[in-house]
C-alpha positions in Angstrom: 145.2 110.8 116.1 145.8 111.5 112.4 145.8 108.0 111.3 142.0 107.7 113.1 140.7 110.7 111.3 142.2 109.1 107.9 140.3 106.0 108.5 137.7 108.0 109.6 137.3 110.3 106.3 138.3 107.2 103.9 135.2 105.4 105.6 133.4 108.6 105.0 133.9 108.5 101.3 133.5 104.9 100.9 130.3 105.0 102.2 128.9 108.0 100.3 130.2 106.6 96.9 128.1 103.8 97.5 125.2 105.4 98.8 125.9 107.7 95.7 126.3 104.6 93.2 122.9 102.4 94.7 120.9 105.6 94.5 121.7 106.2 90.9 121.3 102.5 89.2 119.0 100.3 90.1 120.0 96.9 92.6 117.6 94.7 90.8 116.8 95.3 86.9 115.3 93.1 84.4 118.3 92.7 81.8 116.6 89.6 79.5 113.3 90.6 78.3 111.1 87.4 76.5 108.5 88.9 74.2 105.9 86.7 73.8 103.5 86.3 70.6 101.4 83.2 70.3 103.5 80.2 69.2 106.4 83.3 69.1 108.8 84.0 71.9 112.1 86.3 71.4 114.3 86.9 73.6 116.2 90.1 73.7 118.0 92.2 76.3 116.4 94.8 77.5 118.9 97.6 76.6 117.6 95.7 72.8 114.1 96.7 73.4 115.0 100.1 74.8 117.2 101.2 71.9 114.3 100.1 69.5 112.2 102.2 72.0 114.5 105.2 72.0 115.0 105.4 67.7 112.3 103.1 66.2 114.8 101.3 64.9 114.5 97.7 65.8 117.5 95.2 65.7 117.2 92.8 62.6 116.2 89.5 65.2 113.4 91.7 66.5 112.4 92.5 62.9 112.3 89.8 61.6 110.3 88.6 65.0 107.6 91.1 64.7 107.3 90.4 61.1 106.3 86.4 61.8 104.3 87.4 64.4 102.7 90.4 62.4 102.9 93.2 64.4 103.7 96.8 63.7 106.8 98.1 65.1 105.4 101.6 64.8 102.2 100.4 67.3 104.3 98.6 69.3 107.1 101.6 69.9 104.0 104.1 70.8 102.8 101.5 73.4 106.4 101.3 74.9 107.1 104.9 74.8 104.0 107.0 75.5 104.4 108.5 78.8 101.7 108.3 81.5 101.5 110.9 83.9 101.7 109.7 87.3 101.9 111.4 91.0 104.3 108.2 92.7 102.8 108.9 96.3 99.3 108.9 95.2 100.4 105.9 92.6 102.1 103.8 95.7 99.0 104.4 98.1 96.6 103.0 95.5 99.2 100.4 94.3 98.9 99.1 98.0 95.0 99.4 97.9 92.4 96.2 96.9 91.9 98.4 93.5 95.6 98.7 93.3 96.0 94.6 93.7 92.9 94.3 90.8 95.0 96.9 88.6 98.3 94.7 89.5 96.9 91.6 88.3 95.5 93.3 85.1 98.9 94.4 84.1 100.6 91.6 85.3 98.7 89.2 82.6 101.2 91.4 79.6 104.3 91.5 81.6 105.5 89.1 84.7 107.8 87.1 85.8 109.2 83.7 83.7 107.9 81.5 87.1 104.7 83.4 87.5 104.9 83.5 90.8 105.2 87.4 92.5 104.1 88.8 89.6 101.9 91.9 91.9 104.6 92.8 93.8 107.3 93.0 91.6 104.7 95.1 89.0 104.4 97.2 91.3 108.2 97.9 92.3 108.3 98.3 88.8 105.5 100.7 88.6 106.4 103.0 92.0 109.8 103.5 90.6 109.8 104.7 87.3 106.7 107.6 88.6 109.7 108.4 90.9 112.1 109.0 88.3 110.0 111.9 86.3 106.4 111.5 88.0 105.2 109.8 84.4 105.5 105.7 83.4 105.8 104.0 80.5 106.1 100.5 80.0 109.4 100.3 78.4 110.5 102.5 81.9 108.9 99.4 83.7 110.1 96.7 81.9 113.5 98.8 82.4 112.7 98.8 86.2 111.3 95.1 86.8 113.3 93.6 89.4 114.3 90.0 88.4 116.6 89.4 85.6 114.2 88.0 83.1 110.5 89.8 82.5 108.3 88.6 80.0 106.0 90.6 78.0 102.5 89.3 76.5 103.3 91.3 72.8 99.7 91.1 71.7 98.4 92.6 74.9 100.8 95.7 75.0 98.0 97.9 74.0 95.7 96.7 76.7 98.7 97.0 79.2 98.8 101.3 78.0 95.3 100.9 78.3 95.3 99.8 82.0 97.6 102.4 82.4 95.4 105.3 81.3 93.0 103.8 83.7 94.8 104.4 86.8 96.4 107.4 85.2 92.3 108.9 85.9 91.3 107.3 88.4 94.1 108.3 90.1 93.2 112.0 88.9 89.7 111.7 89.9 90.4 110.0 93.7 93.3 112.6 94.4 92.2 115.7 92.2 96.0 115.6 90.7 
């Protein structure tokens, strides 16, 4: 009797450490991100991108890379970090709307998958859980969040991506009233 209620509880805490550990990091994240600038294309892993995300400080490949390709690091950290405030059950409901699928493709044009193929759904995995995290999305949080291992990123559409986002950000606002 006390060996089955040994199995019993080790079974028990086996099963909530892994409940515990696959509720707390993601199965599926992108961890090679391919920035993509005309004629340019760096690759980088995306704990890269989010460090230059998190300071503004960007590694000296990335630098260099934005420099060629002449872009701003200051626009393009503000277009990774600035937060959208999303409601993720009113954000999944549209996401799985014909508006939703329009919005998907949009986005998907600035950041997808390396095969192209997909692109809506995994967007929108992407999208529906970083609102879930903090109920706001940014696109570094779903580039974070894409769920193959490599995501590419259109670098001169970035703003138009943050754009898009506003959008559903207020349409959102005025469909639901939130």
């Amino acid at each position: 009797m006390r060996l089955k209620f040994l199995g019993l509880r080790c079974a028990l805490v086996l099963v909530g450490s892994t409940c515990l550990l696959l509720s707390s990091t993601p199965i599926f994240a992108a961890e090679r991100v391919v920035l993509n600038y005309g004629i340019f294309h760096e690759s980088l892993s995306v704990e890269e991108l989010s460090i230059f995300a998190q300071t503004g400080k960007p590694s000296r490949s990335l630098k260099v890379n934005l420099a060629l390709a002449r872009q701003d690091p200051k626009a393009i950290r503000q277009y990774l970090t600035e937060p959208v405030k999303i409601n993720p059950v009113f954000l999944d409901k549209i996401l799985n709307s014909r508006i939703g699928n329009i919005i998907l493709d949009q986005i998907s044009q600035v950041i997808y998958t390396p095969s192209r193929r997909a692109d809506r759904q995994a967007l929108r995995a992407a999208l529906v859980l970083s609102a879930s995290q903090d109920r706001q999305v940014s696109l570094i949080e779903i580039i974070k969040n894409y769920p193959t291992n490599d995501v590419e990123v259109d670098g001169d559409r970035l703003q138009g991506a943050y754009r898009q986002l506003r959008r559903l950000q207020t349409s959102l606002q005025d469909l639901f009233g939130v």
